[in-house]
Biopython code that builds the backbone (N, CA, C, O; Angstrom):
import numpy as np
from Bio.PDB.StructureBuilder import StructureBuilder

atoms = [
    (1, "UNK", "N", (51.479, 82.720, 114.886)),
    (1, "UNK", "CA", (51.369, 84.093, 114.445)),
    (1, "UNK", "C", (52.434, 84.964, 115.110)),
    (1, "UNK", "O", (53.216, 85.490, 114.318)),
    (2, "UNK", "N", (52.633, 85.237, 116.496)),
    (2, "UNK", "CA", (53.485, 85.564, 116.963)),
    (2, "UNK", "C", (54.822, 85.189, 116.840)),
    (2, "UNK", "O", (55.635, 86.010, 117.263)),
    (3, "UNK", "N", (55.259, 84.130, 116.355)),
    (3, "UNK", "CA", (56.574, 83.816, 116.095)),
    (3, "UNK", "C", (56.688, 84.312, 114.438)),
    (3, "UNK", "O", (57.789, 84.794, 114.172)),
    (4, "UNK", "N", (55.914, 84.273, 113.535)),
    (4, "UNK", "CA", (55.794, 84.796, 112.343)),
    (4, "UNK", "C", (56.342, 86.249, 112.508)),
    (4, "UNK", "O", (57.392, 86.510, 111.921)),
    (5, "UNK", "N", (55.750, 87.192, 113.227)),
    (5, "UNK", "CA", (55.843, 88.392, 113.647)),
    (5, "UNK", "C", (57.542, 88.246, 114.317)),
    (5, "UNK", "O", (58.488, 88.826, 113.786)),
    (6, "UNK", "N", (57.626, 87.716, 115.062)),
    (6, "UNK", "CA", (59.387, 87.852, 115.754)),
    (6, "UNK", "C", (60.308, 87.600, 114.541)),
    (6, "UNK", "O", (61.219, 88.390, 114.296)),
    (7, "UNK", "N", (60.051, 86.353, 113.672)),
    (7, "UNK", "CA", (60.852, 86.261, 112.479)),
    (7, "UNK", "C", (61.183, 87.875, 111.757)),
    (7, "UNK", "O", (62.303, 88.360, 111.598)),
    (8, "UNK", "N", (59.780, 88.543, 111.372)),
    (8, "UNK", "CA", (59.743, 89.498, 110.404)),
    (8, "UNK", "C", (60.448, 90.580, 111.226)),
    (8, "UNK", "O", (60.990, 91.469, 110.570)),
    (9, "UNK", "N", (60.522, 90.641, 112.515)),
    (9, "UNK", "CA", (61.259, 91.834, 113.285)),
    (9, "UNK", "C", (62.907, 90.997, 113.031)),
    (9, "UNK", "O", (63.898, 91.681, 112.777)),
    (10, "UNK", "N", (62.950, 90.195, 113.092)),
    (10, "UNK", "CA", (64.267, 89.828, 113.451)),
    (10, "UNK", "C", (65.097, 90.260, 111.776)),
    (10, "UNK", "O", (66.047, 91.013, 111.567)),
    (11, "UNK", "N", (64.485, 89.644, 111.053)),
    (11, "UNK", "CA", (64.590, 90.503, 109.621)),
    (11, "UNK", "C", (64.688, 91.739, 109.432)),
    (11, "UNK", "O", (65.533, 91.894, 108.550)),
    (12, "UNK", "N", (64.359, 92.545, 109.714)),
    (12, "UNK", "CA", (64.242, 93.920, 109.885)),
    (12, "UNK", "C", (65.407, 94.559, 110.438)),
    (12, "UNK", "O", (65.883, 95.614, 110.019)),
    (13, "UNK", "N", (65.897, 93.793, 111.514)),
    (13, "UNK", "CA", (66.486, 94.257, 112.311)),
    (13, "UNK", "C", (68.195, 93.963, 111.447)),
    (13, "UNK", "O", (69.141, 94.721, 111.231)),
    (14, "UNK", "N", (67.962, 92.566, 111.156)),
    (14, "UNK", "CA", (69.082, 92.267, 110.492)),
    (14, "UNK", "C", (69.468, 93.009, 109.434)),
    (14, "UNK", "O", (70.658, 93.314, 109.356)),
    (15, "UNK", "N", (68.514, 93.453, 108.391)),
    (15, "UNK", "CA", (68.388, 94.396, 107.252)),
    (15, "UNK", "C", (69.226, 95.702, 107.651)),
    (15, "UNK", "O", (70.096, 96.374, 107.098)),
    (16, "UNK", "N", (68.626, 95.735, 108.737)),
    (16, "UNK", "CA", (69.753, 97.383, 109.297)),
    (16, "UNK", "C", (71.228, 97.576, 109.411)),
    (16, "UNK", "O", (72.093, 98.383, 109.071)),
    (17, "UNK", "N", (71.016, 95.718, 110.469)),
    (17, "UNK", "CA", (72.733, 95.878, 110.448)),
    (17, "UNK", "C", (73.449, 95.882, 109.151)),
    (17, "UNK", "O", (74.368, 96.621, 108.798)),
    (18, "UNK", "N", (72.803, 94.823, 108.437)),
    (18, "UNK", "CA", (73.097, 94.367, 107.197)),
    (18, "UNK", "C", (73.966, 95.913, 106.650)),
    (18, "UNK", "O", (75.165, 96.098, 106.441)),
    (19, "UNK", "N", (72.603, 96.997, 106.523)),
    (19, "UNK", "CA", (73.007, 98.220, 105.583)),
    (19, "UNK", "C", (74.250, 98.993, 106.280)),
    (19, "UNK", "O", (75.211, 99.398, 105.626)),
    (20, "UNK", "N", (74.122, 99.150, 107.665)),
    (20, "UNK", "CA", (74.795, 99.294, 108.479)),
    (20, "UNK", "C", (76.545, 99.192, 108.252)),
    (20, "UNK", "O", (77.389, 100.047, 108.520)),
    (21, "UNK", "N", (76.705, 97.983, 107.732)),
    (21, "UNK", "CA", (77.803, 97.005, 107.749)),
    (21, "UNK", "C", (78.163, 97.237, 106.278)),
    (21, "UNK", "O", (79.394, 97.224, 106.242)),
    (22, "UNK", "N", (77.656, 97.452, 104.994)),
    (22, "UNK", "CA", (77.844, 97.466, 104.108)),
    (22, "UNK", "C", (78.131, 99.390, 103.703)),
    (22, "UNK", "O", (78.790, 99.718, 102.716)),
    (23, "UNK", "N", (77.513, 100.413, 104.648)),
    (23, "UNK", "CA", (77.865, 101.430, 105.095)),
    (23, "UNK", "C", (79.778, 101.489, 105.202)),
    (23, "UNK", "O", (80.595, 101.799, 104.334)),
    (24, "UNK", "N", (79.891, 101.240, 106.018)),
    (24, "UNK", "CA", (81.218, 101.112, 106.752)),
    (24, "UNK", "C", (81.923, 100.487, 105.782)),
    (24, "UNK", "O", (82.688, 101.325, 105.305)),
    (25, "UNK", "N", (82.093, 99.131, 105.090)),
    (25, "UNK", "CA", (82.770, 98.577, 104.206)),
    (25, "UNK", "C", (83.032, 99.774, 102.883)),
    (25, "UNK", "O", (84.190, 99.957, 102.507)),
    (26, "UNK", "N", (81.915, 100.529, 102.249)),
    (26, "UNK", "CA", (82.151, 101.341, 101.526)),
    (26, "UNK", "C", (83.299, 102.447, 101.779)),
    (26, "UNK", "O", (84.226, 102.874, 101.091)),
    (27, "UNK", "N", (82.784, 102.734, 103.167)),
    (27, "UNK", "CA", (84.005, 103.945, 103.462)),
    (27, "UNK", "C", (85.622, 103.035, 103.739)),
    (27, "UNK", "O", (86.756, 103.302, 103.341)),
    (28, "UNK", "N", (85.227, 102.182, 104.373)),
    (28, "UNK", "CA", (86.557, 101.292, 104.355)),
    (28, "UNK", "C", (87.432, 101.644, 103.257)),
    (28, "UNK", "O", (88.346, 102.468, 103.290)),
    (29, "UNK", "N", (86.925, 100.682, 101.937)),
    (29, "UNK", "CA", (87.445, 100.880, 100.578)),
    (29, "UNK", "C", (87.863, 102.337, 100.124)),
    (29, "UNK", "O", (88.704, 102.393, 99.228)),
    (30, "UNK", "N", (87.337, 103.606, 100.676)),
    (30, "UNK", "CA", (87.429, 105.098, 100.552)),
    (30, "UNK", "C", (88.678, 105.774, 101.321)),
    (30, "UNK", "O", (89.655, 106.425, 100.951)),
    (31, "UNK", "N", (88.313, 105.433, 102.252)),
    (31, "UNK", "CA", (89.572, 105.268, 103.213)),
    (31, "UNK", "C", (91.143, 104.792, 102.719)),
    (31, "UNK", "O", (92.142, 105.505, 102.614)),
    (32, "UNK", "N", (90.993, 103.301, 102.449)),
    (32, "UNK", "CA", (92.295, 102.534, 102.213)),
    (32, "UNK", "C", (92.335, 103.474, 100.606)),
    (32, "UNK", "O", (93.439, 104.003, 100.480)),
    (33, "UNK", "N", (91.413, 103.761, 99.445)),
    (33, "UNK", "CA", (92.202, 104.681, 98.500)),
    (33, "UNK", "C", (92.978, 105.712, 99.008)),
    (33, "UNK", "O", (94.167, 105.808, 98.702)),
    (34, "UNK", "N", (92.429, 106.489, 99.749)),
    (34, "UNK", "CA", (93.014, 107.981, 100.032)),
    (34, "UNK", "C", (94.337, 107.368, 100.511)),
    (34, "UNK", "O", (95.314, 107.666, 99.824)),
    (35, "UNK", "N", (94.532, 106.611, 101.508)),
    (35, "UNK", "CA", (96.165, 106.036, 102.599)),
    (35, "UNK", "C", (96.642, 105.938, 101.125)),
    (35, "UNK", "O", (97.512, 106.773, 100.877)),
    (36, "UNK", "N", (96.244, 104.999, 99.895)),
    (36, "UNK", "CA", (96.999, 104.279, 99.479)),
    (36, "UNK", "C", (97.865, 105.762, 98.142)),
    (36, "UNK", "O", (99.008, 105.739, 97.686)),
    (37, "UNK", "N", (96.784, 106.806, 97.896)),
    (37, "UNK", "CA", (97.431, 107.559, 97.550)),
    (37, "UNK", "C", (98.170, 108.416, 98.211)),
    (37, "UNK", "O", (99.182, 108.779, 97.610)),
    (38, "UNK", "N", (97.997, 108.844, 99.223)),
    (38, "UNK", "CA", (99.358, 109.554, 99.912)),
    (38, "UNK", "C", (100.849, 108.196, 100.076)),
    (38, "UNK", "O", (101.979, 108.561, 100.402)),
    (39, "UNK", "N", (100.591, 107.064, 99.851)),
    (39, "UNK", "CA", (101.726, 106.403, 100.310)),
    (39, "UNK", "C", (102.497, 106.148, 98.819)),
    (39, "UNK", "O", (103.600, 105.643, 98.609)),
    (40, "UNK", "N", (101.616, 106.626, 97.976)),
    (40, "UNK", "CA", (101.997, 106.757, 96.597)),
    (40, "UNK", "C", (103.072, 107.946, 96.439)),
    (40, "UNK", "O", (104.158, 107.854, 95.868)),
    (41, "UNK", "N", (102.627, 108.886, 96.960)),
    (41, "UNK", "CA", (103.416, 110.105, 97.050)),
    (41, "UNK", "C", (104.754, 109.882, 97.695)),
    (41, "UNK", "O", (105.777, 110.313, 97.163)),
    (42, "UNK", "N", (104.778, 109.030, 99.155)),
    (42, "UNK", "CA", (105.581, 109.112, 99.851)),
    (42, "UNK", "C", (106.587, 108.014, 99.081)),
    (42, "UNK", "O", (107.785, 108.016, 99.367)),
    (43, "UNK", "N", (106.041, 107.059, 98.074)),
    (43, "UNK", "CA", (107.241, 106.417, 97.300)),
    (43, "UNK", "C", (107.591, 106.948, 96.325)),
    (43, "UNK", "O", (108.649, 106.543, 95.843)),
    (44, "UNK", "N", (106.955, 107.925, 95.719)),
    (44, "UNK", "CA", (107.384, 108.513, 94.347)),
    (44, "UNK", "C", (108.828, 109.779, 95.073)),
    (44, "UNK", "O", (109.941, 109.930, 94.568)),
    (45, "UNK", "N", (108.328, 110.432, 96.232)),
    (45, "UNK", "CA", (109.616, 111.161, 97.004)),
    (45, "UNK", "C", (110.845, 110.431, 97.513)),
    (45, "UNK", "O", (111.967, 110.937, 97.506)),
    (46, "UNK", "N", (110.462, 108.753, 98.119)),
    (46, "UNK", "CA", (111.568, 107.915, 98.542)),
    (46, "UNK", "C", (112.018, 107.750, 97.078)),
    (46, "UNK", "O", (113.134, 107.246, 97.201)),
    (47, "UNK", "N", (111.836, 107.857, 96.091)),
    (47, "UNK", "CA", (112.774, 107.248, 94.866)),
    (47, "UNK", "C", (113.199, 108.150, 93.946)),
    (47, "UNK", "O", (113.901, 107.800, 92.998)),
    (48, "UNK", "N", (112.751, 109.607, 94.168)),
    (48, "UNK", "CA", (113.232, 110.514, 93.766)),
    (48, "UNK", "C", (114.688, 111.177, 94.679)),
    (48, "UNK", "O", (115.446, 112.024, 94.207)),
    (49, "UNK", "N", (114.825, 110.544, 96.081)),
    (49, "UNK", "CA", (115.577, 110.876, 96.954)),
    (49, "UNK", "C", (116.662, 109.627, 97.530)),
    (49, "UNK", "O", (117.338, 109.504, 98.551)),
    (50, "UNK", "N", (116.421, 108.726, 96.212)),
    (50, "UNK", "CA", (117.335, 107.771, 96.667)),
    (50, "UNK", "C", (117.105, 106.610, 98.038)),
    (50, "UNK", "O", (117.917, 105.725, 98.306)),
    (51, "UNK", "N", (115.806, 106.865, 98.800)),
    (51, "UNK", "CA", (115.583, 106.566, 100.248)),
    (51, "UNK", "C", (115.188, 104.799, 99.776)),
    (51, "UNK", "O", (114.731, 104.343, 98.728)),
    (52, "UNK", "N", (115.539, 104.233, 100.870)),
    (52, "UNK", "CA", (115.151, 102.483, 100.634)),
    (52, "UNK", "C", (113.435, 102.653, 100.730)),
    (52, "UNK", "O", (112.935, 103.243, 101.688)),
    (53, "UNK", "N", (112.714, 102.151, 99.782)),
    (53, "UNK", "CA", (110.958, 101.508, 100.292)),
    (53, "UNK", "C", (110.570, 101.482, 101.407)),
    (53, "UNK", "O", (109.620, 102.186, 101.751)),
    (54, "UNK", "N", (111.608, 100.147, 102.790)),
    (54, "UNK", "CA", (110.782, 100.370, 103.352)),
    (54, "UNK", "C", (111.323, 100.857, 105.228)),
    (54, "UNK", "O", (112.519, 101.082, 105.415)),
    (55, "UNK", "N", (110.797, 100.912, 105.862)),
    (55, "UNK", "CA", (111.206, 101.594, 106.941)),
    (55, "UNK", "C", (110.782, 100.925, 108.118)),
    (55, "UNK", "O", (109.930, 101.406, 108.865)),
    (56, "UNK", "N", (111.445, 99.632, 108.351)),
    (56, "UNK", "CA", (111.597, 99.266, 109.508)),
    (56, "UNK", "C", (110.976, 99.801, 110.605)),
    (56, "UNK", "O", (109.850, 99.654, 111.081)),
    (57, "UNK", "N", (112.377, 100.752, 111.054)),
    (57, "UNK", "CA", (111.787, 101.264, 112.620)),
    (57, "UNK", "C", (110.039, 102.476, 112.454)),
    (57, "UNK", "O", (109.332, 102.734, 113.429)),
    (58, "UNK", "N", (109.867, 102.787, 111.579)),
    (58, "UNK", "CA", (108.510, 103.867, 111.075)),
    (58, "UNK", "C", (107.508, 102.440, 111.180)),
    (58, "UNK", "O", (106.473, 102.403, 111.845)),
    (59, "UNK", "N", (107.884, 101.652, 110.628)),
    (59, "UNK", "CA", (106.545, 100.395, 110.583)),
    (59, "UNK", "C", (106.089, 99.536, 112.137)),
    (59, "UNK", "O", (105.015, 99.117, 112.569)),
    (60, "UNK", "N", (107.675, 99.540, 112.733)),
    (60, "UNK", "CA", (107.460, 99.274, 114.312)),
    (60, "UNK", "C", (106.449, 100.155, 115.077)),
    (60, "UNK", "O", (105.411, 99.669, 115.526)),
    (61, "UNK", "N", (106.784, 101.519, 115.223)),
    (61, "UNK", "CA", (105.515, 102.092, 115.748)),
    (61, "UNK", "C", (105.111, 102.444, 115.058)),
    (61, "UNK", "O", (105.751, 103.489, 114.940)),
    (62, "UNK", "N", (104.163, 102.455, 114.053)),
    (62, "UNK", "CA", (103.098, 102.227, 113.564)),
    (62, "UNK", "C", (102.479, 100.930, 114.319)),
    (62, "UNK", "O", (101.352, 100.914, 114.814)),
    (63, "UNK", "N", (103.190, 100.089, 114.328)),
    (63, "UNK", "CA", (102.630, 98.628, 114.770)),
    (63, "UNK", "C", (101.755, 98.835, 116.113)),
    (63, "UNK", "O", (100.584, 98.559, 116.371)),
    (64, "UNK", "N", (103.080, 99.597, 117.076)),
    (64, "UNK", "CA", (102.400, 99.469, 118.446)),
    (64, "UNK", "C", (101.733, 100.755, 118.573)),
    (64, "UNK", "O", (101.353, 101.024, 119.713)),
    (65, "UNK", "N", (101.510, 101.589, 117.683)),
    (65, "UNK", "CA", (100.400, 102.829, 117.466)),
    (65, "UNK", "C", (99.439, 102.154, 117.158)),
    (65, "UNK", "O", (98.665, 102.250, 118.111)),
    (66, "UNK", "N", (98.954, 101.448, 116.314)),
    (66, "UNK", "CA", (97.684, 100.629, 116.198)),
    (66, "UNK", "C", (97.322, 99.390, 116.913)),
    (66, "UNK", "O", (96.140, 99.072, 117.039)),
    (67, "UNK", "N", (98.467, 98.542, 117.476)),
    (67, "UNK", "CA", (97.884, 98.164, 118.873)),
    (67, "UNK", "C", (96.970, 98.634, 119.658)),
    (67, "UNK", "O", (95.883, 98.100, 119.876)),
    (68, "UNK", "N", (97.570, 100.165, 120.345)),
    (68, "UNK", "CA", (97.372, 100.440, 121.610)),
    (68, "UNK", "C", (95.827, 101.086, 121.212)),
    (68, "UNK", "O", (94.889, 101.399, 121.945)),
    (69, "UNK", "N", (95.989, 101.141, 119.720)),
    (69, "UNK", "CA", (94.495, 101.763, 119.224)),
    (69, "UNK", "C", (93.336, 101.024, 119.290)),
    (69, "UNK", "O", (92.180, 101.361, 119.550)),
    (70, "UNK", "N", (93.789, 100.054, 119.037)),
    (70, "UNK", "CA", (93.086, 98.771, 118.692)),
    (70, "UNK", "C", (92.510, 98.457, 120.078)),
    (70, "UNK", "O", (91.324, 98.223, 120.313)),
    (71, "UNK", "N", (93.791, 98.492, 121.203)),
    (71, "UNK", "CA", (92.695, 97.693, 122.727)),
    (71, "UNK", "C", (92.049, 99.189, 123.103)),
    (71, "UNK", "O", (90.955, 99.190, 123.668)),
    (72, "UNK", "N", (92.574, 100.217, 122.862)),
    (72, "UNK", "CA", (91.362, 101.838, 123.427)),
    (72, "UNK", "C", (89.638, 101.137, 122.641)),
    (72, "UNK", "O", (88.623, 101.229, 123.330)),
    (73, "UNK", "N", (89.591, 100.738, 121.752)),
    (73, "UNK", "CA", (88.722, 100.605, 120.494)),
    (73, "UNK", "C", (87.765, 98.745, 120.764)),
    (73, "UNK", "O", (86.800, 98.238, 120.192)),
    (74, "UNK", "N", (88.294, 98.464, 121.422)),
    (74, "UNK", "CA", (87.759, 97.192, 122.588)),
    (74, "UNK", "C", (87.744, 96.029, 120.785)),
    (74, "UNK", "O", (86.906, 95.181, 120.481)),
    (75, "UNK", "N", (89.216, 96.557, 119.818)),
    (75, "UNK", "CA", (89.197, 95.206, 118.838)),
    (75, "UNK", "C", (90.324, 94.819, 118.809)),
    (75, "UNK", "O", (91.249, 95.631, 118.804)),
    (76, "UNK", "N", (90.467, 93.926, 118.792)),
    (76, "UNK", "CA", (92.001, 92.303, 119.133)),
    (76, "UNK", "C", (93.163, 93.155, 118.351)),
    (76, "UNK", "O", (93.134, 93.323, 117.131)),
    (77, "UNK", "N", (94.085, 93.619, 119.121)),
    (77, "UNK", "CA", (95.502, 94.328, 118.788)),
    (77, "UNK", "C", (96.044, 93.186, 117.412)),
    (77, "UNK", "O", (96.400, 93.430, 116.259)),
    (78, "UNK", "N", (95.882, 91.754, 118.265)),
    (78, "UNK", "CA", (96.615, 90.783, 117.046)),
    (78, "UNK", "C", (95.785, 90.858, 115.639)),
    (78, "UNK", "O", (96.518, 90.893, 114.650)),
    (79, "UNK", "N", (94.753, 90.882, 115.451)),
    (79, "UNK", "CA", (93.876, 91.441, 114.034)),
    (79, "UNK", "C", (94.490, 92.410, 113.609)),
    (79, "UNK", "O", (95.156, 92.237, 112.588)),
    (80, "UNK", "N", (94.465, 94.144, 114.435)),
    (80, "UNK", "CA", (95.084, 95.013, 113.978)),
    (80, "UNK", "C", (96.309, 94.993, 113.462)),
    (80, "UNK", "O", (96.528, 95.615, 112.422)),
    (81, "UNK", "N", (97.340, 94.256, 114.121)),
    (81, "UNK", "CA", (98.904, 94.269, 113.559)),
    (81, "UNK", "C", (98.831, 93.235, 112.132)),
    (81, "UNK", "O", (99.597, 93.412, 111.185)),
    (82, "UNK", "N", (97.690, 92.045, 112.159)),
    (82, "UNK", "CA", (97.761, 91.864, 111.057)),
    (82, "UNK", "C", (97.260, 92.614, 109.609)),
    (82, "UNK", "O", (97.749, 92.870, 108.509)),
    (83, "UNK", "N", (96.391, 92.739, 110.089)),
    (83, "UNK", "CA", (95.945, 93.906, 108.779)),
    (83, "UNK", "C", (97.093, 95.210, 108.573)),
    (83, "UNK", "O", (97.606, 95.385, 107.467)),
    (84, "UNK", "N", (97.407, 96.026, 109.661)),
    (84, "UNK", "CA", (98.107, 96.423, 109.191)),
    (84, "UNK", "C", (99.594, 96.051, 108.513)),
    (84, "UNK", "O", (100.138, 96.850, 107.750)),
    (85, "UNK", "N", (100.254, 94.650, 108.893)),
    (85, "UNK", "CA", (101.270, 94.319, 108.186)),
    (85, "UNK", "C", (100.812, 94.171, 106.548)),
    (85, "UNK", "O", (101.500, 94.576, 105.611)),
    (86, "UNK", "N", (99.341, 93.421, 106.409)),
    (86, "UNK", "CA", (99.198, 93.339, 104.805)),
    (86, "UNK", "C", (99.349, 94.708, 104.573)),
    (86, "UNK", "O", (99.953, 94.818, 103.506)),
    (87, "UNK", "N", (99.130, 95.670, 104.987)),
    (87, "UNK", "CA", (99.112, 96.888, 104.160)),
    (87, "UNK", "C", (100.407, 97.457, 104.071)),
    (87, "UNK", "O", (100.714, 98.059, 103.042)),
    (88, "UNK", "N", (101.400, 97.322, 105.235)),
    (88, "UNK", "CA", (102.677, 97.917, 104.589)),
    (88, "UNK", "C", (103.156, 96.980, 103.876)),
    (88, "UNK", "O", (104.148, 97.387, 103.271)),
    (89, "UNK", "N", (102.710, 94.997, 103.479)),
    (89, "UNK", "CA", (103.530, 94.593, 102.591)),
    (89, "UNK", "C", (103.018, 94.887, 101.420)),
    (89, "UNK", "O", (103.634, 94.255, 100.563)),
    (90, "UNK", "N", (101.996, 95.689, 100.858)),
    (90, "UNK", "CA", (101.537, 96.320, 99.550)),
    (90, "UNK", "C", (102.298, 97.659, 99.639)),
    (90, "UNK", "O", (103.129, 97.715, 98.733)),
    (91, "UNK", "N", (102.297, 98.716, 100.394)),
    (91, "UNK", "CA", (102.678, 99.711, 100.301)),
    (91, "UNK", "C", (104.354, 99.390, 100.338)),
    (91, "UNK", "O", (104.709, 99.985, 99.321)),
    (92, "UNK", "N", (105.222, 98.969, 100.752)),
    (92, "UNK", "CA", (106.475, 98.764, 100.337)),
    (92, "UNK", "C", (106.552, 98.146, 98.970)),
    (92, "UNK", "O", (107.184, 98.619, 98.025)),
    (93, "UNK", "N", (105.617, 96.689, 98.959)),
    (93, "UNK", "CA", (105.458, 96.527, 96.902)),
    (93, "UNK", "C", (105.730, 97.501, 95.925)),
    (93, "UNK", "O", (106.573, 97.485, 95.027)),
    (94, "UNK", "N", (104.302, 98.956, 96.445)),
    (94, "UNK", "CA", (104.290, 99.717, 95.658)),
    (94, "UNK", "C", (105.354, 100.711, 95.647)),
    (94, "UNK", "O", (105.543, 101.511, 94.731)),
    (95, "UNK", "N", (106.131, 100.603, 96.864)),
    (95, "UNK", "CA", (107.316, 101.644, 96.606)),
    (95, "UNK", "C", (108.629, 100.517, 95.702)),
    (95, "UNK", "O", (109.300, 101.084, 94.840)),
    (96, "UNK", "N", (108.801, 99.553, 95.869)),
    (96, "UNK", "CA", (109.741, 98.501, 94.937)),
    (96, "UNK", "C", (109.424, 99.280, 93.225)),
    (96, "UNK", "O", (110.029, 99.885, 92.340)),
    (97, "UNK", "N", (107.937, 98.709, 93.583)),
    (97, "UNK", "CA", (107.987, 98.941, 91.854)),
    (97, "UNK", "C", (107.849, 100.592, 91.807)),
    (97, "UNK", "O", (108.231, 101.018, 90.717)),
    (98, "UNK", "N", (107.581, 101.211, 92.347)),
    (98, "UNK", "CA", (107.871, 103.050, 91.516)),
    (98, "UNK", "C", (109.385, 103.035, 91.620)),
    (98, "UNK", "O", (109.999, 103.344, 90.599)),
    (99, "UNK", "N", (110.054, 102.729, 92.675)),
    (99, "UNK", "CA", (111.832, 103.174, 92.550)),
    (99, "UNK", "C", (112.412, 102.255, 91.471)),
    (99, "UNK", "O", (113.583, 102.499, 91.178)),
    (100, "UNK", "N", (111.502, 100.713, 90.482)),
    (100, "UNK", "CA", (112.153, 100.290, 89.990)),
    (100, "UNK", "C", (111.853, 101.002, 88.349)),
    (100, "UNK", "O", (112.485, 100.846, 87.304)),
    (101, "UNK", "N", (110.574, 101.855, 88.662)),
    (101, "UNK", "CA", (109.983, 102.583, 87.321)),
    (101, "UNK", "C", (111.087, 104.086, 87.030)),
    (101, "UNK", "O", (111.259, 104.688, 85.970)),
    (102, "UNK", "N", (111.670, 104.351, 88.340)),
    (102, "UNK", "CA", (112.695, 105.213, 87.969)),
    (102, "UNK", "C", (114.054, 105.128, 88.211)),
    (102, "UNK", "O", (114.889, 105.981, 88.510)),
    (103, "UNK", "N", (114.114, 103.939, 88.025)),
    (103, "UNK", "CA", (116.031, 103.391, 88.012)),
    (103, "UNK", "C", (116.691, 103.579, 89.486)),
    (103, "UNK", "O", (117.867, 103.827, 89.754)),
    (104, "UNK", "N", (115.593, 103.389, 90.357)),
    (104, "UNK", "CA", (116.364, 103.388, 91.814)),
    (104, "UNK", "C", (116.390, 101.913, 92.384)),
    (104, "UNK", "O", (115.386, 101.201, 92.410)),
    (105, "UNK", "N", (117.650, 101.518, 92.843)),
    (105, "UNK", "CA", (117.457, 99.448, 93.359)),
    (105, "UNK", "C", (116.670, 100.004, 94.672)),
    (105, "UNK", "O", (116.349, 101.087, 95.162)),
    (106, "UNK", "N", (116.525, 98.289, 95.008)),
    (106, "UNK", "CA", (115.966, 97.731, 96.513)),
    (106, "UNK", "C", (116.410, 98.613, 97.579)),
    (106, "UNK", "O", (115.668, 99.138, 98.410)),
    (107, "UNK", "N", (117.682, 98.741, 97.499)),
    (107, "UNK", "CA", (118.750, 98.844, 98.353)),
    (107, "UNK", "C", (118.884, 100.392, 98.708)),
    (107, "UNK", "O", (119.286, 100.727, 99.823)),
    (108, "UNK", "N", (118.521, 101.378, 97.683)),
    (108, "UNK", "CA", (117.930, 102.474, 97.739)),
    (108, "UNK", "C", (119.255, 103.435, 96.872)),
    (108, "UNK", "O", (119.116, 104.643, 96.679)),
]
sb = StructureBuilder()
sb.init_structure("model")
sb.init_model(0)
sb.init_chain("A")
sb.init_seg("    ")
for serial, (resi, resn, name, xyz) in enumerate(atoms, 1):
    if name == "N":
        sb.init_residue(resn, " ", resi, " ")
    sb.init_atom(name, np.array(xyz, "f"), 0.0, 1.0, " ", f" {name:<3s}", serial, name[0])
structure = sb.get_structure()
């Protein structure tokens, strides 16, 4: 009976994190829209201005800006730099293809 009872708490408990966790993932996805439309902006201005997609030294610190965020935040810097590299290799994608939607090359 008592272990019946610990199961049903342990359930309970999990249920929370569960919602908890599925909380956060929502705003996640809310989040990465909003970045992904301002970085929309910032390629539709790089290709109206001739500027190359992508920006090297701006993506370096960024890198070690979310490092140093990442160990304040007690989560693995090397996770952070990876996630954030997938995201500038979409957000440079998306600046390729807008400068190639208005006749600007790679090369800028």
């Amino acid at each position: 009976m008592n272990e019946e009872k610990d199961m049903a708490d342990a359930r309970a408990v999990l249920a929370g994190y569960r919602a908890s966790i599925d909380n956060i993932d929502a705003a996640l996805i809310h989040m990465l829209a909003e970045r992904f439309r301002c970085t929309k902006a910032v390629g539709v201005l790089k290709a109206e201005h001739g500027l190359p997609p992508a920006d090297p030294a701006r993506e370096q610190q960024q890198i070690a800006r979310l490092r140093q965020l990442a160990k304040d935040a007690h989560l693995d810097p090397d996770f952070a730099e990876k996630f954030l590299n997938f995201v500038i290799r979409e957000v440079i994608r998306h600046h390729e293809q807008i400068a190639a939607n208005n006749g600007v090359t790679k090369a800028g």
